[in-house]
C-alpha positions in Angstrom: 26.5 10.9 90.8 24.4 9.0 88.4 25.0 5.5 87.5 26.2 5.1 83.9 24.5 2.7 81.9 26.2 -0.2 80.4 25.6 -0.6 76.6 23.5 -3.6 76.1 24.7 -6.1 73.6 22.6 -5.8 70.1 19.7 -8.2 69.6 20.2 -7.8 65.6 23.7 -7.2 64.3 24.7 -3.9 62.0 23.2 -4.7 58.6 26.4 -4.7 55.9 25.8 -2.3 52.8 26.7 -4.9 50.5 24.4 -7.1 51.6 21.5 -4.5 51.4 22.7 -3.2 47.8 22.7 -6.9 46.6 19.4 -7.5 47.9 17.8 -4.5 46.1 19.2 -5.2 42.4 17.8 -8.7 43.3 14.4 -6.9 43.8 14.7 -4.7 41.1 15.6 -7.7 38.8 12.4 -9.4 39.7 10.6 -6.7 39.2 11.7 -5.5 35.5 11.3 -9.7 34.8 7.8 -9.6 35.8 7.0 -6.1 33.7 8.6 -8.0 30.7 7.1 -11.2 30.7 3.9 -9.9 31.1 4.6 -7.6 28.2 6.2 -10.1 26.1 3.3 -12.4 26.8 0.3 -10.3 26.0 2.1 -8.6 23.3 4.5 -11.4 21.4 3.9 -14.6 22.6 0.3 -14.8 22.1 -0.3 -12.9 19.5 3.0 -14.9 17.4 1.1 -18.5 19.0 -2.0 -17.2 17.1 -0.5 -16.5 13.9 1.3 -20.0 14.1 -2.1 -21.8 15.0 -4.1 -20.2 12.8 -3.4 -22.9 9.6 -1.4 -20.3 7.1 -1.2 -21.8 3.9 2.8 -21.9 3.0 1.4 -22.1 -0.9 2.4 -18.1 -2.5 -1.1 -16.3 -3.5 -1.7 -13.6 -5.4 -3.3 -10.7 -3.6 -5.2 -8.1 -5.1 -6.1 -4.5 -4.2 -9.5 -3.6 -4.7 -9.8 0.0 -2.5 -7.8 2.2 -0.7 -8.9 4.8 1.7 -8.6 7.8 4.1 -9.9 8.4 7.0 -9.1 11.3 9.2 -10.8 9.7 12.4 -11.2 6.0 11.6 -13.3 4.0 13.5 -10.9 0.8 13.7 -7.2 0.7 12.5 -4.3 -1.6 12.7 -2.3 -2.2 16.0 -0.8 0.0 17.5 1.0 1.1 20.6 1.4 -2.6 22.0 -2.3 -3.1 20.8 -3.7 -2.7 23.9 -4.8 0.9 23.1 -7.2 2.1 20.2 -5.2 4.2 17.9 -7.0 7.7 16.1 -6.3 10.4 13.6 -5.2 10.0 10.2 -4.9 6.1 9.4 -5.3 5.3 5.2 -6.3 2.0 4.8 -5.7 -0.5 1.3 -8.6 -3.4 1.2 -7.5 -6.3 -0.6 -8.7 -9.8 -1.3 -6.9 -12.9 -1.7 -6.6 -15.6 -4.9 -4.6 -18.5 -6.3 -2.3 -17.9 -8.8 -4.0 -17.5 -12.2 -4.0 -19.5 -15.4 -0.1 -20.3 -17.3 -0.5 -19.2 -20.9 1.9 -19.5 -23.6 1.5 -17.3 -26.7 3.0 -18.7 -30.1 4.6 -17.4 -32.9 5.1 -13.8 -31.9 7.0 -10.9 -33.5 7.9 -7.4 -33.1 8.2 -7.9 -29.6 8.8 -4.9 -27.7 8.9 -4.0 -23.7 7.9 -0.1 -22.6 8.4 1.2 -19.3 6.5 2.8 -16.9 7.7 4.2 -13.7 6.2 4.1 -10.8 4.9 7.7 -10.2 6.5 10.2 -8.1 4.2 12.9 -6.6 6.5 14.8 -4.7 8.4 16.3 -8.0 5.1 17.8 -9.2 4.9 21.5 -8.6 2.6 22.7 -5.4 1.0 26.0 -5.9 0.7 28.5 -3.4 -3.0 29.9 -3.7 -2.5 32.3 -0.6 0.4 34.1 -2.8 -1.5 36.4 -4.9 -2.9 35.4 -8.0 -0.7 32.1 -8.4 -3.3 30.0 -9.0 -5.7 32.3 -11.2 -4.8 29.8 -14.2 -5.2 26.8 -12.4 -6.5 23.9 -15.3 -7.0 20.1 -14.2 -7.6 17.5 -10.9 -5.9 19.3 -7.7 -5.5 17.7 -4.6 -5.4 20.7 -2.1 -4.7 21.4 1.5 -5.3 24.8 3.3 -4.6 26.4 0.0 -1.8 24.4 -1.5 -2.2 22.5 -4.3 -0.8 19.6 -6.8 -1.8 18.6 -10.5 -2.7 14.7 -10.3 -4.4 15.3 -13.7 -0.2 15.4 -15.0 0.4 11.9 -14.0 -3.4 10.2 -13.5 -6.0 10.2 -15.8 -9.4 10.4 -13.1 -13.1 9.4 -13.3 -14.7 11.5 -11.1 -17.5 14.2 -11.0 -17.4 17.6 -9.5 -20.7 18.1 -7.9 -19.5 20.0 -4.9 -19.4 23.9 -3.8 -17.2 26.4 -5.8 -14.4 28.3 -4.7 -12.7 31.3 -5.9 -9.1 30.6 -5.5 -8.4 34.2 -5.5 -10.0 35.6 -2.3 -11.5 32.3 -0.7 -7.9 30.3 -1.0 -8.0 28.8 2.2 -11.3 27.0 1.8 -9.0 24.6 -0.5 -8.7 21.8 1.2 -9.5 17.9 -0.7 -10.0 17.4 -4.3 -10.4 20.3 -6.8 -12.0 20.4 -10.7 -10.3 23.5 -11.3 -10.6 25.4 -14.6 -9.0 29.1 -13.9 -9.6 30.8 -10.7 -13.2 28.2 -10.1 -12.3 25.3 -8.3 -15.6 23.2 -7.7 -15.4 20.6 -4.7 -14.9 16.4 -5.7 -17.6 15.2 -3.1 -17.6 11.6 -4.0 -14.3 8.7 -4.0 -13.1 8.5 -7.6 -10.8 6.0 -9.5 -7.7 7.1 -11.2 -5.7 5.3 -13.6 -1.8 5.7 -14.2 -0.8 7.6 -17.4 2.5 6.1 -19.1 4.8 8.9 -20.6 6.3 6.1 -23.3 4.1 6.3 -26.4 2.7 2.8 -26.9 1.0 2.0 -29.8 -1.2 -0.5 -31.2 -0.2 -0.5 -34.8 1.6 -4.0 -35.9 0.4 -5.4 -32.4 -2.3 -7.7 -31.2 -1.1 -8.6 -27.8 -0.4 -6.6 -24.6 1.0 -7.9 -21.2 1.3 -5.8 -18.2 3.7 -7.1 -15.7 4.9 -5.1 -12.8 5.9 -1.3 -14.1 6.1 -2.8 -17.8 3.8 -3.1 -20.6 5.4 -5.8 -23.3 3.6 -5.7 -27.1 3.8 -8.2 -29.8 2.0 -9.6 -32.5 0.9 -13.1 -31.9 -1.1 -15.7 -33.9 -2.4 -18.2 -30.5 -2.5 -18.4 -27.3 -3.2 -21.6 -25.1 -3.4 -22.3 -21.5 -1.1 -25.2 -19.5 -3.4 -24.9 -16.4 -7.0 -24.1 -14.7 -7.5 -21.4 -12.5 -9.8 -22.9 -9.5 -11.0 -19.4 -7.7 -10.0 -19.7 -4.2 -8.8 -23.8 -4.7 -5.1 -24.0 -5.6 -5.3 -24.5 -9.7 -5.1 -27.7 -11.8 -3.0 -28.7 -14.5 -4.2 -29.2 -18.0 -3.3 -30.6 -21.9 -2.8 -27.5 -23.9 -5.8 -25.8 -24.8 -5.9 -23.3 -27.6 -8.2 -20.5 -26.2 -7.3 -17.1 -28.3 -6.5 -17.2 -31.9 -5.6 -13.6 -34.0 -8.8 -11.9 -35.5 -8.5 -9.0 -37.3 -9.0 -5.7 -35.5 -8.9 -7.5 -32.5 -6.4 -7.0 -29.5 -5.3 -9.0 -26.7 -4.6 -7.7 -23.2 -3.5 -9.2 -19.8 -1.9 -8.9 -16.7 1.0 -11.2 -16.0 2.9 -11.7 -12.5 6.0 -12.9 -14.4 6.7 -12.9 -18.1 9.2 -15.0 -20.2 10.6 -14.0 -24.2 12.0 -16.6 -25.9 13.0 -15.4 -29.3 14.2 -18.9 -30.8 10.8 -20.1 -30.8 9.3 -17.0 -31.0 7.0 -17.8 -27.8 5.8 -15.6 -24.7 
């Protein structure tokens, strides 16, 4: 017979499972900690350190839009996708520049004061036509903005400075060719090569008769008839502005209208005063 080997006492005791499992979510812990601060890091904490280093003026300015556009494959854009990565396709983009608050003005001894309204306008409630159905768009009249055959009338809620200068299209048989801004007068749509400005038409009939002062604040227009106007400050460009005596600088002529754009707007009909 064989001898039997005796079992030899382990060198390294049997591992428990707890103490495995507990040692792997420890791992895993460290792990998803050093994916995050690395993200937060590079992707918050920096960036927000920046932004608070970077000598923000707390003082509200007025910012302007000056041109928007868009591009279908832009050559720089805003961040996106952590903004490690550069972003393409269709990105429209609004330029605008910066300035102080403008001049306070007070306008005396006003009457008939009125306020219209203009909404804002809403594009999607115009009708879309279908040029690839038939002869839909054989009466076609005004500023289209077309895509692959479908088009919308701006001309019904902007009034547009443009020129058509482009190729013609015969929305009839060559529909699909539709695509960007259309002068269309029946079935000849002639291409809009070149950027154009548009301005918003106001569907409230505002008139000019009894009225020598207009003020355009946000999505109103007010009117009255004023005799002065005089200023209680001094617009400094890009320095914050200045307080000043009042200084008459409008008085009424005849024929001749006042118009400007306000950020807020005050009536106060006991002293008849804007």
């Amino acid at each position: 017979m064989g001898r039997r080997n005796k079992c030899k006492p382990r060198m390294i005791p049997q591992q428990d499972k707890r103490i495995c499992g507990c040692i792997c979510f420890c791992q895993l812990v460290v792990v998803f900690s050093c994916v995050s601060l690395i993200y937060l890091t590079v992707a918050i904490y920096i960036p927000s350190y920046r932004a608070f280093k970077s000598g923000f003026d707390e003082r509200p300015i007025m910012c302007q839009t000056i041109n928007t556009s868009t591009e279908n494959n832009c050559s720089w854009a805003s961040c996106g996708e952590w903004c490690l990565t550069k972003t393409s396709g269709f990105c429209p983009q609004i330029h605008a520049i910066a300035r102080q608050n403008g001049t306070s003005v007070q306008l005396l001894n006003c009457t008939n004061f009125q306020t219209s309204f203009c909404p804002p306008v809403a594009s999607n409630q115009l009708k879309r036509h279908n040029c690839n159905n038939g002869t839909e768009c054989a009466s076609l009249k005004g500023l289209f903005n077309c895509s692959l055959g479908h088009c919308t009338n701006i001309s019904k809620i902007y009034q547009c400075h443009y020129k058509a200068d482009g190729f013609t299209v015969d929305s009839d048989k060559d529909n699909a060719k539709l695509n960007g801004f259309f002068e269309c007068k029946g079935a000849k749509c002639t291409k809009i090569k070149r950027a154009f400005s548009c301005d918003r038409i106001c569907k409230e009939n505002i008139t000019s008769e009894s009225k020598n002062v207009f003020i355009i604040s946000d999505n109103r227009v007010h009117h009255s008839y004023c005799d002065s106007a005089i200023a209680t400050t001094r617009a400094n460009g890009k320095e914050e502005g200045t307080e000043i005596e009042p200084t008459q600088f409008w008085s009424k002529l005849p024929n001749e209208i006042l118009m400007v754009s306000c950020h807020t707007t005050n009536y106060d009909s006991n002293n008849q005063t804007i």
